[in-house]
C-alpha positions in Angstrom: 25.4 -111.0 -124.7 25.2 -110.0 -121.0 27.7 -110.8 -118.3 26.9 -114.0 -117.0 24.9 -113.2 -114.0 21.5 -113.4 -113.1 19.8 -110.8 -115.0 16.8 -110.4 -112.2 17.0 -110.4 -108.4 14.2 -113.2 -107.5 15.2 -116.3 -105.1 14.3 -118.8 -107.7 16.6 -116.7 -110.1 19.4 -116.6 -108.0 19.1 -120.1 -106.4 18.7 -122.0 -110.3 22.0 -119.6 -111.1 24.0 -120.9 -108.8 23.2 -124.7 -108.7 23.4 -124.9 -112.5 26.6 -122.5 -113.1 28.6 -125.1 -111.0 30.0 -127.1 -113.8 30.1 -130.7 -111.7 26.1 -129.9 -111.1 25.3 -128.7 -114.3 27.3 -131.8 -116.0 24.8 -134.2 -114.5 22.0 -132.2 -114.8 22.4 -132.7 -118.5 23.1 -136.4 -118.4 20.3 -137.2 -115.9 17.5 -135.0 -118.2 18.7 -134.7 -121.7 17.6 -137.2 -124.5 20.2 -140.6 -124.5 20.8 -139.4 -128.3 22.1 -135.9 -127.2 24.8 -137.2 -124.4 25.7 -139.7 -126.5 27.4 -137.0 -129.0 28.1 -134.3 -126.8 31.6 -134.0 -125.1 30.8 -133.1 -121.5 34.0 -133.1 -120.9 34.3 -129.8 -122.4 31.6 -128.4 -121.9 32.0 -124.5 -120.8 29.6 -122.2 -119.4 29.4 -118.9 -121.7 27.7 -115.6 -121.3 23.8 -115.9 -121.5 20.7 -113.5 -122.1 17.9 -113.1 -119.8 14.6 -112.8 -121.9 11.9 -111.0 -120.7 8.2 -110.0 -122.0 6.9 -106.0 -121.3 10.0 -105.2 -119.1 9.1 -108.4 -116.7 11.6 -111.0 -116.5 9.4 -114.6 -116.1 12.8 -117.1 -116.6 16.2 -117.2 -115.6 18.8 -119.3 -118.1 22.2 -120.9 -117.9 23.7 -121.5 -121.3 27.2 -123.8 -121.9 28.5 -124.0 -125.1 29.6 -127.9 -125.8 31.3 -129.0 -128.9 29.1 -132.3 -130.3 30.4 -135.5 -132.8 32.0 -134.5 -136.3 32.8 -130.7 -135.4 29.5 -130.2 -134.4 29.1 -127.1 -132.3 26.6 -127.3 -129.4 24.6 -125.4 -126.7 22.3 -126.2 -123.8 20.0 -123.5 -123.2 18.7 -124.6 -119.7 16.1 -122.8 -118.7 14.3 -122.1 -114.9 9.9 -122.0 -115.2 8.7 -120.6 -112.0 5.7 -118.7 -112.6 2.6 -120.5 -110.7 0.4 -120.5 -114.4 2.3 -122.8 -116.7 2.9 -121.1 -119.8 0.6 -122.2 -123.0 3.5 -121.1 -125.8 6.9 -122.7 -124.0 7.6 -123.5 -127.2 8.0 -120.0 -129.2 9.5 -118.7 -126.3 12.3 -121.2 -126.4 12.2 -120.3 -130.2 12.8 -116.5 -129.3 15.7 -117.3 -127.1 18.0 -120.5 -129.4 17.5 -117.8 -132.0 19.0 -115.6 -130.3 22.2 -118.1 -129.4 22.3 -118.3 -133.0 22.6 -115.1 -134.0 25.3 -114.7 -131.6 27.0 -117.7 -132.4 27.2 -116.7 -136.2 28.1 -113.1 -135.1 31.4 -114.5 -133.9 32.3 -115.9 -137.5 31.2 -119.2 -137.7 29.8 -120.6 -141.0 27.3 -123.2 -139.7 24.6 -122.8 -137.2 25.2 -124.6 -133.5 22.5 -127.4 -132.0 20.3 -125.3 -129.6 19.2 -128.1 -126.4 16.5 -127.0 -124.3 16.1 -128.2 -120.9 13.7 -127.2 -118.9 13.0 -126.8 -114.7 9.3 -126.7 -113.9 8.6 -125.8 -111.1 5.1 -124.1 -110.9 2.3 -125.7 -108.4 0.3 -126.5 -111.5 1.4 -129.3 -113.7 2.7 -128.2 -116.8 0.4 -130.1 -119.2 1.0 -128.2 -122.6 2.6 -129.8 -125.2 6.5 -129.9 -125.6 6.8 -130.0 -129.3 6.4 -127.4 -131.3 5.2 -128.6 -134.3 1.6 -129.6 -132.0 0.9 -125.6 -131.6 0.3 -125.6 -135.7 -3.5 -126.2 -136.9 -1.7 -129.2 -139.0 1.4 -130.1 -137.6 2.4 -132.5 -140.1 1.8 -129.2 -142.7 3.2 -126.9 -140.0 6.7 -129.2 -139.6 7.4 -129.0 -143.1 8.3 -125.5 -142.9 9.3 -124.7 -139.5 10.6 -127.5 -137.1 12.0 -127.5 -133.8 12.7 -130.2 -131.5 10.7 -130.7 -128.4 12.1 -129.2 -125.2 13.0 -131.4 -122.3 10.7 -131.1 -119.4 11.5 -131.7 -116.1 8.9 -131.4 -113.7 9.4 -131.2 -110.0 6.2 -133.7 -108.4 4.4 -133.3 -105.5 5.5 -136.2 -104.3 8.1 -136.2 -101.3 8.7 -139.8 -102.0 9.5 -139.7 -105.8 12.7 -140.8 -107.2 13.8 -137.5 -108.6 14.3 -136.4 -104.6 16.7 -139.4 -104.0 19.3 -138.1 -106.5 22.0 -138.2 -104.6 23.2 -135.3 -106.8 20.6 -133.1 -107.1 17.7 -134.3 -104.6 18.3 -131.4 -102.1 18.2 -128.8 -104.6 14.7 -130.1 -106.6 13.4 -130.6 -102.8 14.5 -126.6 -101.9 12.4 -125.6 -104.9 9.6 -127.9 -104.2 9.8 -126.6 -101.1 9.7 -122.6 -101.7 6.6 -123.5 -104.1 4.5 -123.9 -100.6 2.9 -121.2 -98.7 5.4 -122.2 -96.5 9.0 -123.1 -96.9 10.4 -123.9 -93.4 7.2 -126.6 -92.7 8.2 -128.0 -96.5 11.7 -128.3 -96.4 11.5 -129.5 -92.8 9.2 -132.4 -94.0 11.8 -133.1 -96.8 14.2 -134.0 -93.5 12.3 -136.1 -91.8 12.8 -138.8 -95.2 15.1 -141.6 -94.2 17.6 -141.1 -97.0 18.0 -137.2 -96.7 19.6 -136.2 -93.1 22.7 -138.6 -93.5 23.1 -137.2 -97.2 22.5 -133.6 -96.3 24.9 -133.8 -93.2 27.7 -134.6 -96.0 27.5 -131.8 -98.3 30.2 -129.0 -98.6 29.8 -126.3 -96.4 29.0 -123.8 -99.6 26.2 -125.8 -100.4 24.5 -126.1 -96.8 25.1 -122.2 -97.4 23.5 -121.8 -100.8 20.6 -123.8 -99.4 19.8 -121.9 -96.5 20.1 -118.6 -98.4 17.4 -119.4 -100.8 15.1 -121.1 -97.9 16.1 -118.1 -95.5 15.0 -115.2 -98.8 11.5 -117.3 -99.3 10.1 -118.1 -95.7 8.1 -115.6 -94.1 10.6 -113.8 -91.5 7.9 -112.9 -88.7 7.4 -116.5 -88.1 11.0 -118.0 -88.6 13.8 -115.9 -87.4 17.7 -116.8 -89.0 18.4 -119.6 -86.4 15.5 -121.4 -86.8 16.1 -121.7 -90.4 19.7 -122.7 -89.8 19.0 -125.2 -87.8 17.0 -127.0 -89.9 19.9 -126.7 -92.4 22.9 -128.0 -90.0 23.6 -128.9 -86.7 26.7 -128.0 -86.6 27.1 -124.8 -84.2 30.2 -123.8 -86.3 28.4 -124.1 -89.7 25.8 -122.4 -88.3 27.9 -118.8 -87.3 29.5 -119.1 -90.5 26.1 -118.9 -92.0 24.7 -116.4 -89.6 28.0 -114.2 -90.5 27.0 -114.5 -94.5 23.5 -114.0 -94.8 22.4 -112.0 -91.7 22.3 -108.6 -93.2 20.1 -110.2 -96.4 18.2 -112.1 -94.2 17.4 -108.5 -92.1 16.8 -106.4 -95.8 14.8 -109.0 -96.4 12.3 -109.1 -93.5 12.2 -105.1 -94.0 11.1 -106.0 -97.6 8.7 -108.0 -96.5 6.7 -106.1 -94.0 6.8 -103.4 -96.1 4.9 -105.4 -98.7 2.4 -106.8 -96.3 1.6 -103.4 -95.0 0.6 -102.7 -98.6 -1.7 -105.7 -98.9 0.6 -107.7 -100.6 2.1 -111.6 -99.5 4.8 -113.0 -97.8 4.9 -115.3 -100.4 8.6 -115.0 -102.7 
């Protein structure tokens, strides 16, 4: 398998990489969004984050993926496949997708000398405008499922579905609120006027203000790569990120040259016709 990187240069790639490859994010990712059943048997605990294969259809890469291999009840070996859905058209077949790719962690499981084939768990990030109304299971894509099962069976994936909705629950995770309401966010036609409305929420400021500097800084790169840079200039951004004047250089210092590229890459485009939009 590939070095464990993401395997295309996209926002949403990069920004789903390095949330979900942060072991302490990923861990309750998995016990927030994963079936009761599943947490109950897998150790967490020792749970390690292995090299993982970008999947991509005609040379275009649709999905980034994190995969952790985590060893389940009675010697058991396990994986969590967790996948990133971005594209604005929810995809009709999921399901043999996700087939396509837990074969593949299969094959290189048993490649490496084991005798029995690991559990394959799919979560999966929506995060599309549309709703994402398509079955889960695939058994349903069969004429007769109950006929279809019988011969080839896989479990449903996990969806989880980012609402439109600044007020849902899934926002106030204290854990992981910021970084579904950065995605929401850089699903709009503009970022800086979402993310900004995400602040003015009583329970986000005080919460935000408390994070680690590195994630402040992951945030605003990912805001900073989707907004359009004619209309918000680095500060601006920054400032909705953090007050704090120090933060705020040490940000500047980081992501400036990006941020510049960026804006560059972006005219360009709209001098061809093309979007602002990332």
């Amino acid at each position: 398998m590939k070095k464990n990187v993401p395997a295309v240069t996209t926002p949403h790639n990069n920004f789903f990489f390095q949330v979900l490859s942060r072991r302490e994010k990923s861990t309750i990712f998995f016990k927030r969004y994963l079936p009761e059943k599943v947490v109950e048997m897998a150790n967490l605990d020792q749970m390690t984050l292995v090299e993982s294969q970008h999947m991509s259809t005609g040379g275009v890469s649709l999905y980034n993926d994190i995969l952790y291999r985590c060893p389940f009840n009675n010697r058991q070996t396990g994986y969590f496949f967790a996948v990133c859905e971005h594209q604005s058209t929810p995809d009709a077949q999921m399901p043999l997708r996700l087939a396509k790719y837990n074969l593949a962690v299969i094959e290189s499981h048993m490649k490496q000398k084991h005798k029995t084939f690991p559990i394959v768990v799919n979560p999966v990030l929506y995060t599309g405008k549309k709703p994402l109304n398509y079955s889960t299971a695939f058994d349903d894509y069969y004429a007769h499922p109950e006929i279809g099962a019988q011969y080839l069976h896989l479990a449903p994936f996990n969806l989880i579905q980012l609402p439109e909705d600044q007020n849902d629950i899934i926002y106030q995770d204290q854990a992981l609120g910021l970084y579904f309401a950065a995605f929401r966010s850089c699903r709009d036609n503009d970022p800086y006027t979402g993310f900004a409305k995400f602040m003015e929420h009583n329970w986000f400021p005080e919460y935000f203000d408390n994070l680690p500097f590195v994630e402040k800084e992951i945030i605003a790169r990912y805001i900073g790569w989707c907004v359009n840079k004619e209309q918000y200039d680095l500060e601006k951004v920054l400032t909705l990120i953090t007050k704090n004047q120090q933060e705020i250089r040490k940000i500047m210092t980081s992501v400036a040259q990006q941020y510049v590229n960026q804006g560059i890459a972006q005219g360009m485009q709209m001098g061809r016709g093309g979007t602002s939009s990332c």
